[in-house]
Structures are given as C-alpha cells and as structure tokens.
C-alpha positions as CSV (number, residue, x, y, z in Angstrom):
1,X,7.1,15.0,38.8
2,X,5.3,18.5,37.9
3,X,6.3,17.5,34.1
4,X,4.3,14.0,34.5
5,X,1.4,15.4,36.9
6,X,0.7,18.3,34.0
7,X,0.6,15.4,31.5
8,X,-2.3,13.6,33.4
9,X,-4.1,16.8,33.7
10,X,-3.8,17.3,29.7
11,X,-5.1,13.7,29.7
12,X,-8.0,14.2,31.9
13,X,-9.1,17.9,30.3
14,X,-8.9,16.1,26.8
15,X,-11.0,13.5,27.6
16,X,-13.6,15.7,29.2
17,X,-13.1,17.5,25.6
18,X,-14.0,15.0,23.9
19,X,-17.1,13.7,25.9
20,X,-18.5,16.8,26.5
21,X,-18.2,17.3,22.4
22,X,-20.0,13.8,21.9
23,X,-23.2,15.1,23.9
24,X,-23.6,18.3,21.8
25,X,-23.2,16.4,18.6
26,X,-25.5,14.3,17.0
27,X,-26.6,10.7,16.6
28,X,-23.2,8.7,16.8
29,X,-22.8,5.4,15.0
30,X,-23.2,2.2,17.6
31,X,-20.0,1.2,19.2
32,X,-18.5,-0.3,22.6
33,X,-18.8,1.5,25.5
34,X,-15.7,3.5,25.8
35,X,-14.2,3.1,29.4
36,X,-13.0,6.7,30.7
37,X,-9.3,8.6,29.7
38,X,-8.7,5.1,27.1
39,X,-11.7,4.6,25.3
40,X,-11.8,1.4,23.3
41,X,-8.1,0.8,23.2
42,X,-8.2,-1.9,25.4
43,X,-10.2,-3.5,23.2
44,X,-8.0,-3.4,20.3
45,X,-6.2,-6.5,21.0
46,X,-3.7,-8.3,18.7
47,X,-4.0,-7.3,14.5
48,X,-6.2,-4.1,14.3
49,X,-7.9,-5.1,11.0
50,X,-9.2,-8.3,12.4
51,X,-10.1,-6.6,16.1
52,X,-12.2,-3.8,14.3
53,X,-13.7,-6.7,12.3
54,X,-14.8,-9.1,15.0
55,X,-16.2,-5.5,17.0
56,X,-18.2,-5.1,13.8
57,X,-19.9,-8.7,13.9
58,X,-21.7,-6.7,17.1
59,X,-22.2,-3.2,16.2
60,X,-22.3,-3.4,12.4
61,X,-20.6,-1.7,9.5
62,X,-20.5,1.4,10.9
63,X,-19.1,1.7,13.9
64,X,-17.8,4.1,16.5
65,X,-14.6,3.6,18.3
66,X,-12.9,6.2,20.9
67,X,-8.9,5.7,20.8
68,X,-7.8,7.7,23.8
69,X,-9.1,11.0,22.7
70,X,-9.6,11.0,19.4
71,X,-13.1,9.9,17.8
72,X,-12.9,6.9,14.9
73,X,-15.4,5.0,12.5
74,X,-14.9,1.8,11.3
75,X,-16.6,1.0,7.9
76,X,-16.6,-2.9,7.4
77,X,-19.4,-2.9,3.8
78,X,-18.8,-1.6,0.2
79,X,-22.0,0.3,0.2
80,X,-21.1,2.4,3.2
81,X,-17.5,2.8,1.9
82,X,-19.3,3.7,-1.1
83,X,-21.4,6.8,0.9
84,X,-17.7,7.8,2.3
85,X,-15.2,7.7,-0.3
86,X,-18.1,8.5,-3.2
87,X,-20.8,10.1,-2.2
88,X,-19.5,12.0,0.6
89,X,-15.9,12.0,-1.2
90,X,-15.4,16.1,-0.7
91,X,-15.9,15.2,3.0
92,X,-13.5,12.9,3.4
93,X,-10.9,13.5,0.9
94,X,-8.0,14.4,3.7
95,X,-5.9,12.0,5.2
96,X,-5.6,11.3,9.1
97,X,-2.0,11.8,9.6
98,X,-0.7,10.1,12.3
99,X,2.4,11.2,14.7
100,X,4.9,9.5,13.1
101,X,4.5,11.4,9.5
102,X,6.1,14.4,11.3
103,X,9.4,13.8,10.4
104,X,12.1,15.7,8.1
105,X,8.8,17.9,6.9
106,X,7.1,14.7,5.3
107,X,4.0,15.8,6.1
108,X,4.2,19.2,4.7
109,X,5.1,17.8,0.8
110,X,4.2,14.5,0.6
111,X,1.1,13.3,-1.6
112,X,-0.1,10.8,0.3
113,X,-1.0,13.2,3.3
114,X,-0.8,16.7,2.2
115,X,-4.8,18.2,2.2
116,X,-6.7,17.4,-1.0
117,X,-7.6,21.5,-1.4
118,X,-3.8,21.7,-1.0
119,X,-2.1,23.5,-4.0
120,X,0.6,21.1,-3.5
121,X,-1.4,17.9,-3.5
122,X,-3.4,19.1,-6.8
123,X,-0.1,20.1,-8.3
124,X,1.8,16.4,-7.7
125,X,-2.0,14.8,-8.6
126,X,-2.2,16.2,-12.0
127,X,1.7,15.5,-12.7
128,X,1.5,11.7,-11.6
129,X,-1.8,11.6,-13.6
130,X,-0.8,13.2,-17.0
131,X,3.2,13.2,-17.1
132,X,3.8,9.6,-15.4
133,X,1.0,7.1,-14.9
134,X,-0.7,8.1,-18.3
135,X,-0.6,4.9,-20.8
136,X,1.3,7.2,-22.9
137,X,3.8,7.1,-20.4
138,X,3.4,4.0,-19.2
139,X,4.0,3.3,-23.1
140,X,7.2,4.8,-22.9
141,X,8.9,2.7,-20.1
142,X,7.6,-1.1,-21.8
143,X,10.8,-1.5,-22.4
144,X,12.3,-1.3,-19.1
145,X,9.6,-3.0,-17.6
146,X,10.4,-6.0,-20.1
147,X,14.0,-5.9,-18.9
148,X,13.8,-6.1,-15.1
149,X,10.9,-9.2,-16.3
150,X,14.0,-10.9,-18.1
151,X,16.8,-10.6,-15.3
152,X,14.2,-11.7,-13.3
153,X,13.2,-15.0,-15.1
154,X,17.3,-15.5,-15.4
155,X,17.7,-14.8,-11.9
156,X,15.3,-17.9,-11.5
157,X,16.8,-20.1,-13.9
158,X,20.2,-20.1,-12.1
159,X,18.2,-21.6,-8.7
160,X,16.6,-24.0,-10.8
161,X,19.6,-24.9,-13.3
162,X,21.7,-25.5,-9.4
163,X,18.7,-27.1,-8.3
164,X,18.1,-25.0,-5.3
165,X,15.6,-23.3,-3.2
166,X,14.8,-19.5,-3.2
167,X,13.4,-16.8,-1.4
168,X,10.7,-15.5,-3.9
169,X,9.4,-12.4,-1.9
170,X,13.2,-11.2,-2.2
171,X,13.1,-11.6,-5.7
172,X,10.1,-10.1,-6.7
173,X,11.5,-6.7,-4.5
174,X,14.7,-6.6,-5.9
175,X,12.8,-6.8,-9.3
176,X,10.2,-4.0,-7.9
177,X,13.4,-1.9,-6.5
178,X,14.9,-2.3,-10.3
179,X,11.9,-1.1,-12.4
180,X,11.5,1.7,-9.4
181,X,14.7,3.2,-9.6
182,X,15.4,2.5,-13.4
183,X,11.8,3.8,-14.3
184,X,12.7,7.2,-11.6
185,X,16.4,7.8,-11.8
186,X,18.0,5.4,-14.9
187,X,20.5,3.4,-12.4
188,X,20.9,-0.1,-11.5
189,X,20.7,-1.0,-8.0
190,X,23.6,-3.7,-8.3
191,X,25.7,-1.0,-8.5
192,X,25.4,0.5,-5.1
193,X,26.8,-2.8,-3.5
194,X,24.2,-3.7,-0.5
195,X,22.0,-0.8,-1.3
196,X,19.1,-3.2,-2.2
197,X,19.5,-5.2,1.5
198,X,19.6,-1.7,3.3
199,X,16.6,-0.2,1.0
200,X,14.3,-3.4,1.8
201,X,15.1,-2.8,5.5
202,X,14.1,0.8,5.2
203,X,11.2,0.2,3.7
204,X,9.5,-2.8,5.6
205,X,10.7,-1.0,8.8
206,X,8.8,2.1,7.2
207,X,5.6,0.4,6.5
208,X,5.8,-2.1,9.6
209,X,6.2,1.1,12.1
210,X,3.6,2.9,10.0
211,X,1.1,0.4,11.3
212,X,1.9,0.1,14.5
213,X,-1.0,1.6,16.8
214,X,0.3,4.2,18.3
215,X,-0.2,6.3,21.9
216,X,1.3,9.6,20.0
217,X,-2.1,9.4,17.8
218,X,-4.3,8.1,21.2
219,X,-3.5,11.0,22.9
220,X,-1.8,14.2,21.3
221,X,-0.9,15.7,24.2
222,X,1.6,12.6,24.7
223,X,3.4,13.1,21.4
224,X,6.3,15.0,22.7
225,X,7.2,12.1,24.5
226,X,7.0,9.5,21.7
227,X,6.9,6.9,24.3
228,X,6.9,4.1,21.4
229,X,9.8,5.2,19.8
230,X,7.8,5.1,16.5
231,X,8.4,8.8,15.6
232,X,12.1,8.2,16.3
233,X,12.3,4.6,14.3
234,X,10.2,6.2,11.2
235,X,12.2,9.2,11.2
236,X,15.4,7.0,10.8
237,X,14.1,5.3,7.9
238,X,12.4,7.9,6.0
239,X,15.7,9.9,6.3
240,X,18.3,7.3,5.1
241,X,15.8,7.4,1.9
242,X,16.0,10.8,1.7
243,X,19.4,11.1,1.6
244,X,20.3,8.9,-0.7
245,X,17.0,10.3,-3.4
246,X,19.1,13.9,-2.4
247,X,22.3,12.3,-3.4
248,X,20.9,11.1,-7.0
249,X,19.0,14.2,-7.5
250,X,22.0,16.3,-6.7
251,X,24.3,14.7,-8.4
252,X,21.6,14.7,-12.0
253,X,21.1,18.6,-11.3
254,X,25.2,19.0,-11.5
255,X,25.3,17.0,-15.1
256,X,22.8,18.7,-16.1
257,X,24.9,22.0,-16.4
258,X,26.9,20.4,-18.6
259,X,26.9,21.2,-22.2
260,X,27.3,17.4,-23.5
261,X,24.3,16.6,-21.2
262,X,21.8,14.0,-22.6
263,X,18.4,13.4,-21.4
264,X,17.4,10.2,-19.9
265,X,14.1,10.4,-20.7
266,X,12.8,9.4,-16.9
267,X,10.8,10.4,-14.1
268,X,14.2,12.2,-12.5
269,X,14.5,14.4,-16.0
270,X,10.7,14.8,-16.3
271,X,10.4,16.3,-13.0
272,X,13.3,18.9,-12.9
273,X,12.4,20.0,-16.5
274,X,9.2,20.3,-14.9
275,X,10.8,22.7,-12.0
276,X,12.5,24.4,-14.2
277,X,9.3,25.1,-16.2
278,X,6.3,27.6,-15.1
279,X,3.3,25.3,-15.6
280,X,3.5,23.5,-12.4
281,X,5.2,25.2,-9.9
282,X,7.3,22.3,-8.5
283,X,10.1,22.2,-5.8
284,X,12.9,20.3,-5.9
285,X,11.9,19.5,-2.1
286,X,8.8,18.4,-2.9
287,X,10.6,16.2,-5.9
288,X,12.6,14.7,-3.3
289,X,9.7,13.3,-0.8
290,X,7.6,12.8,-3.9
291,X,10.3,10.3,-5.2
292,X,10.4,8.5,-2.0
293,X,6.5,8.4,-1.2
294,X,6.9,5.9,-5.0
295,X,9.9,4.4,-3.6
296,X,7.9,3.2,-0.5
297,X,4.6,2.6,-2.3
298,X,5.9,1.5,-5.8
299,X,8.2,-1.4,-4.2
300,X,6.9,-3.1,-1.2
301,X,2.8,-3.5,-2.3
302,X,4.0,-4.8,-5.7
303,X,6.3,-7.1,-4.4
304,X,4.3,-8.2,-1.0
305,X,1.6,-9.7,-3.5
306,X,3.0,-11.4,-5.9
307,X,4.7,-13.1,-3.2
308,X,1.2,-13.9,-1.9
309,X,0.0,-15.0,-5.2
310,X,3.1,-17.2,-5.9
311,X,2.1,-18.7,-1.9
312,X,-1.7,-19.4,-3.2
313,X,-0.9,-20.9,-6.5
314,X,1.7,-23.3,-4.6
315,X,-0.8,-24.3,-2.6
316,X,-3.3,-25.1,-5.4
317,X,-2.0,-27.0,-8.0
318,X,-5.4,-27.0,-9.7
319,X,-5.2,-23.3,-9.9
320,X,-1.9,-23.6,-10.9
321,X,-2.4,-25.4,-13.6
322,X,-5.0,-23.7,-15.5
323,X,-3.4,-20.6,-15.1
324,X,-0.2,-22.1,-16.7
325,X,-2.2,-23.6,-19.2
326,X,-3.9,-20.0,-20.2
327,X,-0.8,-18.3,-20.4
328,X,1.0,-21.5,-23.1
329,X,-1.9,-21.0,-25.3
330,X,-2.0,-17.3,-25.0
331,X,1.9,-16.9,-25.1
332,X,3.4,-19.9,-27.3
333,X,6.9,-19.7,-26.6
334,X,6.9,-16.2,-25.6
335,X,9.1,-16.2,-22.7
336,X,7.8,-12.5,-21.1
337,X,4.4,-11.1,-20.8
338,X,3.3,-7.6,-22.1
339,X,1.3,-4.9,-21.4
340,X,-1.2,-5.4,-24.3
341,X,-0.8,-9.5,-23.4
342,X,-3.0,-8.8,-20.0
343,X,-6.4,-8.3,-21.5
344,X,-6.1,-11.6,-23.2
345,X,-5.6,-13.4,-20.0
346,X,-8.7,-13.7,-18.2
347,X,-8.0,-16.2,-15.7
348,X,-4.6,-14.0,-14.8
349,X,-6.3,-11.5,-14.2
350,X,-8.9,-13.1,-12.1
351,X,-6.4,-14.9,-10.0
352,X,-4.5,-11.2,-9.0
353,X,-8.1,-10.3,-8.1
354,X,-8.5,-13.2,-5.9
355,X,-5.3,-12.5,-4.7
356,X,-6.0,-8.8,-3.9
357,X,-8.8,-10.3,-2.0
358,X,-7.6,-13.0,0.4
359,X,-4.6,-10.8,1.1
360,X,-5.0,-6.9,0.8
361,X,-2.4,-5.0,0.3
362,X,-3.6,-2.3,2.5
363,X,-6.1,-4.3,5.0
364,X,-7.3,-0.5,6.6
365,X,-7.1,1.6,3.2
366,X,-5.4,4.8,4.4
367,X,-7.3,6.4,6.8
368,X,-9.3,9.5,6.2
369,X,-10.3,12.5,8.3
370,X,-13.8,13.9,8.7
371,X,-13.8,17.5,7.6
372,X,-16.7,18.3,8.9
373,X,-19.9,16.8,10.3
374,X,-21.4,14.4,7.9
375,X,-24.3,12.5,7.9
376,X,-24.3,9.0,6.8
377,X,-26.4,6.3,7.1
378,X,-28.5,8.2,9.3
379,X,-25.4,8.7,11.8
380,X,-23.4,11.6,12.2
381,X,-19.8,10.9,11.8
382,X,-18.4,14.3,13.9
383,X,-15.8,16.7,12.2
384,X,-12.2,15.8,12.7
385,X,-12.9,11.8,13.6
386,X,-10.9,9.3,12.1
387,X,-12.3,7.2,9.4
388,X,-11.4,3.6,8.7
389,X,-12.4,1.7,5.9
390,X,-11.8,-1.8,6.7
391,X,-11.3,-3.6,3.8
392,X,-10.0,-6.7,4.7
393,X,-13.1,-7.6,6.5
394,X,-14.8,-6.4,3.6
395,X,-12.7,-9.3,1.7
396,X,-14.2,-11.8,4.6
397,X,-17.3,-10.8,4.3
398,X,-19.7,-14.2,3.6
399,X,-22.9,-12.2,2.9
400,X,-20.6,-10.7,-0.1
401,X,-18.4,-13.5,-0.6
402,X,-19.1,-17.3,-1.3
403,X,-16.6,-19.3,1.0
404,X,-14.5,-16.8,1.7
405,X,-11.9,-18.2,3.2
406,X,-11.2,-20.2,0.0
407,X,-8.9,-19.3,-2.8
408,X,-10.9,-19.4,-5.9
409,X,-10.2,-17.4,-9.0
410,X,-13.0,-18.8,-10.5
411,X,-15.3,-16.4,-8.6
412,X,-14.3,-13.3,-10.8
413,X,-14.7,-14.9,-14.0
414,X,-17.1,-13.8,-16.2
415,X,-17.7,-11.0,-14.3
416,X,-17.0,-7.2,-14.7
417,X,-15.4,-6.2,-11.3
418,X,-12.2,-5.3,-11.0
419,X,-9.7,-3.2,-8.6
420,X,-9.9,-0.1,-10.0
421,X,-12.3,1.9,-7.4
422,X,-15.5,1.2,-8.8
423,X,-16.5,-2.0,-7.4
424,X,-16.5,-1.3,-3.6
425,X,-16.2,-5.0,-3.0
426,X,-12.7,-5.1,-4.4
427,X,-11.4,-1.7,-3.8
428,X,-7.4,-2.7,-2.7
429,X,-6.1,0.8,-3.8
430,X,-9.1,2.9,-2.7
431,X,-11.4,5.0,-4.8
432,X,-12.0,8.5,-5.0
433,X,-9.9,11.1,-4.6
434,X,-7.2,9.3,-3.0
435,X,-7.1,6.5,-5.0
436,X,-3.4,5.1,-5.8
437,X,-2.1,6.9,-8.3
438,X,0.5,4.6,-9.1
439,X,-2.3,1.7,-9.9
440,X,-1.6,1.7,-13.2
441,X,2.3,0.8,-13.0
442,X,1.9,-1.4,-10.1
443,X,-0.8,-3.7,-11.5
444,X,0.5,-3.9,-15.0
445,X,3.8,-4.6,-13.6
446,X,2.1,-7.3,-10.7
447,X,0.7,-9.0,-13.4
448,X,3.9,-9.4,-15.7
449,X,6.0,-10.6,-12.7
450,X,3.2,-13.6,-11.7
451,X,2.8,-14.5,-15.3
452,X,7.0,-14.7,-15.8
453,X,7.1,-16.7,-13.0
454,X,4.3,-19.1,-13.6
455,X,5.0,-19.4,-17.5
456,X,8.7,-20.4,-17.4
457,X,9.1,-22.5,-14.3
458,X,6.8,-24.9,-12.1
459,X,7.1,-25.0,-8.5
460,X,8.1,-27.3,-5.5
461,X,7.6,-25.6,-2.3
462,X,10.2,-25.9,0.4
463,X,9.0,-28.5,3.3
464,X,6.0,-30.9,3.8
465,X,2.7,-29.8,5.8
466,X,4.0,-27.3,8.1
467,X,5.3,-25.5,5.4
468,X,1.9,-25.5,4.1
469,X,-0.2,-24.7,7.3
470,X,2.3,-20.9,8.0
471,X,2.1,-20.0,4.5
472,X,-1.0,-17.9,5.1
473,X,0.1,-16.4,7.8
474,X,0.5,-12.4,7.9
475,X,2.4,-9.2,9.8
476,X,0.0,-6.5,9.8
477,X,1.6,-3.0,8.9
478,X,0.7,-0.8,6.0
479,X,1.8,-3.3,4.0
480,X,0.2,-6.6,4.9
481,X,3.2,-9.4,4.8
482,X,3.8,-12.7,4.8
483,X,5.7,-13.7,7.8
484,X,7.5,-16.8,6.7
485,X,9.2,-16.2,3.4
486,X,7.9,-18.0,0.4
487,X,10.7,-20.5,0.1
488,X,10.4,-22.4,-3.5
489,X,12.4,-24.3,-5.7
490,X,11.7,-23.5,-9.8
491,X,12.2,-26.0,-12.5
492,X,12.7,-25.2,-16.0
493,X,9.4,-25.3,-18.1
C-alpha cells in the first residue's frame, strides 16, 4: 500500500510539473483541453494515427496534446513537417525513445534512436551511407537481389502450375528475409528449418508492440511497473534476434582465424573488417544491434507494401492492366526486373507512390524529441515534448490530395515528386537527418518484387465481395499491416 500511495504522489507532483512548466513557457500550439493527471489520453481512442487526425480537423496541423505527463505535437501538413524536419532539422533531429527500447542496451547502440550529436550514431550514419547503401554497393549485390527475384517468381509458379491459392504477404517476407540475410550474412534461411516462421513472429510482434500506446511513456514514473507488459513482450523479441545475429557473427569471427578463410564479400565481412580497422571505431556490439535494427526495418516495410500494392492492383484491374502492359513493352520476355529497368517504368513507379500513399508504411514517421524550445509557426513547441509527424493524414489530406480515398496512380504521372524526403507530401521514409537509410535497398528491391509479380502471373483473388470490402483494412503498429492476408491465386503469363 505505501509502494502504490508513493506512486500516486509521483503522479500528482509530475503533473503539477508539467503544468506549472506550461504557464512559464510560451505560446503553445491549440489543442484539447487536457483533463488533470491524464491529459488527452482519453481522447486517443482506437488507431492513434487516425485519432490524432480527426483532433486535427479541430485544432489544425499543429497541435498540442498532453499524454499523461509528457507534452506532444502533432503535425498533420507538409509545410509544417517541412519547418520541423528541414528547417528546424538541428532541433529536432533526436528520437523520442519510448520505454520499451530499454531492453538488452538497444537504446544505447542502436541507429534508429541513439542521439544525432552521438559519436555512435554519426559513426553507423556515415558506414550505411558510404560502405552499404551507396549505388556502388548496391551495384555489388544485383546479383543476389536478382536471385531471391527468381525463387520468388518459381515459388509462384508452383501455386499456379497446382492451381492453388497463396498467401502473398508471406511470400514477399520470406523473399525480404532472403535478400536480408543473404545481402548481411551470405546464408539461406531454408537452412535453419522454421527459422523464417519464428523470425516473422519476432518481427511483427516487434513492430506490433512498438506501436502500442503505452502507460510506461504516459507516465515515467510508472515504468518500473511495465503494467502493459510491452517492455517485457519487446524484450523477448528483440532478444531471440539477438541471439541468433550473435550466433552468426560468432561463429564468422571463428572462421575468420583460419588461414584458408575466404571473404564473402557482405555486410557481415564489411563490418568486422571495418572493426578491425581504425577509421571507424566500430564495436562488434554495436555490429550486432546494428544488424538487427536492418533485420527489423529491411524485412517487414518491404514486404508489408508490396503486399498492399499487390491488394490495390487486385482490386483494380484497370490499373492492373496498364501496369502489366508497361512492363511487356519495357521488358519483352525478360522474366526479372533490374535496377537500371526502374527508371524506364514510369507508371511502376507511380503506382509504388500511390501505394506509399494510401498505405504508409510508417503512418506516425518515427517520432522526434524537441531539443530545445523552438518556435514554429508562431507557436512554441517546449523542449523535451514529443513530436509527431502524422503522415498518414497527410496522405488523406483533400486540400493536398484529389479524391483521396481513391487509388489512382495516375495522379503522380508526369510529375516530379517522389519518396525521397524532398516532397513533404510523400515523405514515407522521413527526411532530414533521420531519413531511412536503407531507402535505397528497400525501394529498389519493392519495386523488383511488384514488377516480378505483376509481369509473370495475373491474378484471381480468393473469395467474392467480402473478400474485396476487408482487403483495405489495416493493424496499426510501426509497421502499418494488412490484417487479412492477401490470399491470391497466380496464373502463368
């Protein structure tokens, strides 16, 4: 009882904390009026994305928000999220890491939330940038990229040549989870029997707990109590990953040693001749969560949307059909798609932007942390708060977007914008400083996989209307998924 009543007293001095701070500081952004000790949280009802959204349609694209104790905006407009991630970039360049992070010392060595004036961060920055996402590099690995494309258009063809129905968001991550661990470590995931099942379930549990809101982050002085379990579940997850990357980098160290030794030539070889090197200063602990943070990232996001895109193009034919017709007189009889095929393929590429914006990968972006008190937009958004940049309402947005509930590809033709964190409309990795670093891979590849799949086989899709009417429907997480698989049946072209 004197444990619990010392807990509400924590409670109640932090919330004075934080109102007391609110008076002192400047002009806030408009927002709900926050009830006492739990703020908005209450109001936060069912997907956050789409809450924070509707609040928006009342207190506009920049909002303020108070979870429990801790202070958030909400951006919901490109030209705000412009001012933050751009403008005000050096402001808001650190992550907000949530509760759940703090596990097995993720949150001391990984990239995605160690501190942008980190050494660290600069260090594993500059080594994804120049040694692994470079198109030199991405050069290098064509060929395995062109591999994993072929077993997946023969993993295909059996379902069609049996005349059967398949789960294509299962095939598109096994085909992610090859190129991953074949680009990283040189191995086949078929040879670690039911690894590929029990990495998929670590992964969507990863991202699915990731998202969940969480008390921990509403209220610090709660988190020792992780009364969601999420800490617990995350830290289950992340460290069956972790062992298993130990295992492989362990067991690569040992061959190493040995004078007949040969280099593979991947990510795994890069990075311990790297270590072993003076230029960079790298850890074999920080290799470890480093190969897991592209693990997590490099699989699920990849996969996730070309499932969506596979979903849309089922449910248009007409869409279907002109992209199938682009890629015969582009292609011929070319069975695969290339790197240096993509530019070629305008209407691909619009579709994957289309794609990116009915169903964002990340509908909140990964949300940042005010470093200090910045003004924007003539508000003051206070040191420390959390910053959201909602881009999935963004995506919905009808003064930005013609129909924007409809699918149309044909929107982006013709036009210049594109994903790559300039065009704040369409900005599915971020921008700035903490854009994705493994864009590069994950589009080219995102764009190979729809292509195979669209050039060598049309489509039936399992069931009549219903099947239709769920097909949009979504989980939120960090990873936005679909929650009824896409179930299809392929036909040889």
């Amino acid at each position: 009882m004197g444990t619990f009543l010392l807990y509400i007293a924590a409670l109640i001095a932090a919330w004075a904390v934080v109102v007391l701070s609110r008076r002192r500081r400047g002009k806030f952004p408009p927002g709900p009026v926050p009830l006492p000790i739990f703020g908005n949280a209450f109001q936060i009802r069912g997907d956050p994305h789409k809450s924070f959204a509707e609040l928006a349609k009342t207190y506009g694209p920049l909002m303020s928000l108070r979870l429990g104790t801790q202070n958030a905006v909400v951006i919901s407009s490109p030209e705000i999220a412009m001012e933050v991630l751009q403008k005000h970039g050096q402001s808001f360049a650190n992550r907000s890491i949530p509760d759940a992070a703090n596990n097995h010392g993720h949150e001391k060595v990984s990239w995605n939330v160690m501190p942008a004036d980190s050494a660290g961060w600069k260090r594993i920055r500059k080594l994804g940038r120049e040694k692994l996402f470079s198109h030199q590099a991405l050069q290098q690995t064509e060929g395995q990229r062109q591999e994993r494309l072929r077993k997946l258009a023969e993993h295909v063809r059996g379902f069609s040549e049996r005349g059967q129905v398949m789960n294509v968001g299962e095939a598109t991550f096994t085909t992610m989870m090859d190129l991953v661990f074949s680009t990283l470590f040189s191995i086949d995931l078929t040879d670690y029997g039911d690894a590929k099942k029990e990495f998929r379930e670590h992964i969507n549990s990863f991202t699915r707990y990731a998202g969940v809101p969480n008390a921990s982050d509403f209220f610090p002085v709660l988190a020792p109590l992780d009364l969601q379990g999420i800490r617990r579940k995350i830290g289950y997850h992340l460290g069956s990953l972790l062992d298993f990357v130990d295992g492989i980098i362990e067991k690569r160290i040992r061959e190493r040693k040995e004078s007949d030794y040969q280099n593979k030539n991947d990510f795994l070889d890069t990075l311990l001749d790297i270590a072993e090197g003076t230029e960079y200063d790298l850890t074999i602990k920080e290799i470890r969560h480093f190969c897991v943070d592209l693990i997590i990232a490099g699989a699920d996001t990849s996969a996730a949307t070309t499932e969506w895109a596979m979903a849309e193009l089922l449910l248009h034919p007409d869409k279907m059909a002109k992209l199938k017709a682009e890629l015969k007189s582009v292609l011929g009889d070319k069975n695969s798609v290339e790197g240096s095929d993509i530019s070629k393929l305008p209407y691909l590429q619009a579709t994957i932007n289309e794609v990116f914006r009915c169903h964002p990968v990340a509908p909140l972006l990964g949300p940042r942390e005010a470093g200090e008190d910045t003004l924007v937009n003539g508000y003051t958004i206070p040191k420390n708060a959390k910053v959201i940049v909602n881009f999935w309402a963004i995506t919905r947005d009808p003064n930005i977007w013609k129909n924007p509930e409809s699918f149309e590809p044909e929107r982006f033709l013709g036009k210049d914008t594109n994903f790559e964190g300039q065009y704040f409309e369409l900005i599915p990795f971020g921008s700035g400083r903490r854009i994705c670093p493994g864009m590069p891979l994950a589009s080219r590849m995102l764009f190979c996989m729809v292509a195979t799949l669209c050039h060598n086989f049309t489509w039936e899709l399992e069931g009549g209307v219903e099947s239709k009417l769920r097909q949009r429907e979504d989980v939120f997480g960090l990873v936005l998924q679909k929650r009824f698989p896409l179930r299809a049946k392929p036909i040889n072209v």
